[in-house]
N, C-alpha and C positions, 0 to 999 in steps of 0.2 A: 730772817738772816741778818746776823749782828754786822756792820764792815771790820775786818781784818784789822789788827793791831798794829800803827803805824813801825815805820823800819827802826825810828830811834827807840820804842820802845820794847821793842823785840831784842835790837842790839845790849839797851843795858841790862836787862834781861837774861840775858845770854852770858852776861859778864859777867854777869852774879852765880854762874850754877844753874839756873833755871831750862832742865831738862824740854818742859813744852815749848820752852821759847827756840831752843836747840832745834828741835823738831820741827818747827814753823819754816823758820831760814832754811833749816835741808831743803824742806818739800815747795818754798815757794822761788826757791834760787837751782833748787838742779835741771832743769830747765832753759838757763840760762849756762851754766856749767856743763853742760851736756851739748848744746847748739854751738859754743866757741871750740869745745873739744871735737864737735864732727867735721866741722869746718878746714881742720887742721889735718885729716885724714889719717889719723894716726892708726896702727895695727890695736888688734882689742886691748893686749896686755898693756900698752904703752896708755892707751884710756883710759885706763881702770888705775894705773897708777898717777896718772897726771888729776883723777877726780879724787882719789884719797889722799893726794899730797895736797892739792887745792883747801878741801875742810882740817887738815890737819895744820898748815899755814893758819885759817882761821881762827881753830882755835887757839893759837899762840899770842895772836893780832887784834882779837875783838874787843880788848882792854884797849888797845891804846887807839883805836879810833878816833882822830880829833874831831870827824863830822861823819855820825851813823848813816843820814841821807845819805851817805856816798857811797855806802857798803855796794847794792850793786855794781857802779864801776871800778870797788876793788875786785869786786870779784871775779867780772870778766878778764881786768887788766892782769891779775896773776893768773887766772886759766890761759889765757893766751903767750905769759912770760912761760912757764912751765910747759904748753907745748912746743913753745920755741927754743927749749931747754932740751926737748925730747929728741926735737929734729935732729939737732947739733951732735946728741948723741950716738944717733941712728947714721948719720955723715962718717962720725969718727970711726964706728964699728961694722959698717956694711961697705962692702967691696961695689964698686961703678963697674958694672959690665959696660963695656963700649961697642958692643955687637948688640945689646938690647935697644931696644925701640923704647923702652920707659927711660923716663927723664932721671936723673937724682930728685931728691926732696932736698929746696934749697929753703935757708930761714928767711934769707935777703926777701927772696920770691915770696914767699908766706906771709913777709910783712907787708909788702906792696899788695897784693892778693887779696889780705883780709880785714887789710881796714874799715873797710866800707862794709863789708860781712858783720865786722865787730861792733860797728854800730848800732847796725841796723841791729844785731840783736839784745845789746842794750837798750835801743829804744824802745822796741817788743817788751824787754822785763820792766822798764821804769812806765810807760802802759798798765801792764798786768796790776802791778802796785799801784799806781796811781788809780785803778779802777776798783779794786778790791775795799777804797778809803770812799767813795763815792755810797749815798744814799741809795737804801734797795729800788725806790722809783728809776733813779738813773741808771742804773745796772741793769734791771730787764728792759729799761725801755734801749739804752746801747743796745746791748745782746740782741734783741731782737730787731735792730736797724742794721745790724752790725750782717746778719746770715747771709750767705750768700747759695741764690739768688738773693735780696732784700726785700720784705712784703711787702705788699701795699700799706698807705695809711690806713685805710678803711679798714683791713685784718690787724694790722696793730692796735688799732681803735678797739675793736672787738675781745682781742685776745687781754689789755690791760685795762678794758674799761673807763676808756681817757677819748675828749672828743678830740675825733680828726683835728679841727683847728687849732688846737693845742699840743699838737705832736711835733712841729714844726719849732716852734719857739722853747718848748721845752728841751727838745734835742741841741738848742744851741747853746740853753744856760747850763745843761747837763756836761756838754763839750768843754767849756766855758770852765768849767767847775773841776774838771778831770785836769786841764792845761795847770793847774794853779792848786792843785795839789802836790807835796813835798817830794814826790818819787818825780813828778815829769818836771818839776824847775828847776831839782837837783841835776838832771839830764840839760835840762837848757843851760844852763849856768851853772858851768860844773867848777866845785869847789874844792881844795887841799885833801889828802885822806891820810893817816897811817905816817906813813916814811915818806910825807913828801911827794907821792903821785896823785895825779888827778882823773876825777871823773869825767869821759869821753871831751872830744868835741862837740860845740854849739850842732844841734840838728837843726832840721825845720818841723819838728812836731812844734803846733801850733793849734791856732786856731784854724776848725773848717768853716 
């Protein structure tokens, strides 16, 4: 198993016409596009339109990207602006019963709400990418440290045919290696994108 084709070159890519490159970005971002969108609790139809508006934005956008790394926090940051777009709309067109026990949907609230939601699930996507760039040794040996419950060393040993006493040190250069690949610095250190927004706030993904 080859590692996945980094983000900038998916993006130029993309920019060009390049249908499988198209394909990659859907199937390795809606996941990402899907967890800021349930977050927001939108009704299905209001879903489905906030995810075709999202890739349809895209494709307007994916030319003038000044830094492709960033692509994941534009994409959260406009799934998030667009269902904050929704709420507002859903405010202006739905009647407040004042005898109902449900609250209104306020965007104020949503934003205080989901910041911390919002990161956390870009830090999930810029993971996933940063892990898909990692060597096959370091991907099953993660994966298999990763399960939960987690095996023993001794079954890890067995299942990837690597001594115990090497499972330990390699899981840290493996770690090591994932911290300092281009999807998880761009999350650490997030830089300019598009018109001027930026990718998340500093996290603490780091080293374990």
């Amino acid at each position: 198993m080859t590692p996945a084709p980094p983000i900038a070159a998916l993006v130029s890519a993309a920019a060009q016409g390049d249908q499988r490159a198209w394909n990659e970005i859907v199937d390795r971002y809606t996941p990402l596009v899907l967890s800021v969108i349930y977050k927001h609790r939108l009704r299905p139809a209001d879903a489905a339109d906030v995810n075709q508006t999202l890739w349809l934005r895209l494709v307007e956008q994916i030319g003038r990207l000044r830094d492709p790394e960033a692509l994941p926090g534009w994409i959260s940051t406009t799934t998030r602006n667009e269902c904050l777009r929704m709420l507002r709309i859903q405010q202006r067109v739905q009647p407040y019963d004042p005898m109902s026990d449900d609250e209104p949907a306020s965007p104020v609230d949503a934003v205080a709400d989901l910041d911390e939601e919002l990161e956390a699930a870009q830090r999930r996507q810029a993971l996933r990418d940063g892990f898909r760039l990692l060597s096959e040794q370091c991907r099953e040996l993660l994966a298999k440290l990763m399960a939960d419950p987690p095996p023993s060393y001794a079954a890890v040993s067995e299942q990837l045919a690597m001594p115990v006493g090497s499972i330990g040190p390699t899981r840290i250069r493996c770690l090591e290696k994932l911290r300092k690949t281009p999807a998880v610095m761009g999350f650490l250190n997030p830089r300019p994108v598009g018109g001027g927004g930026v990718l998340g706030e500093r996290s603490g993904v780091g080293k374990r």
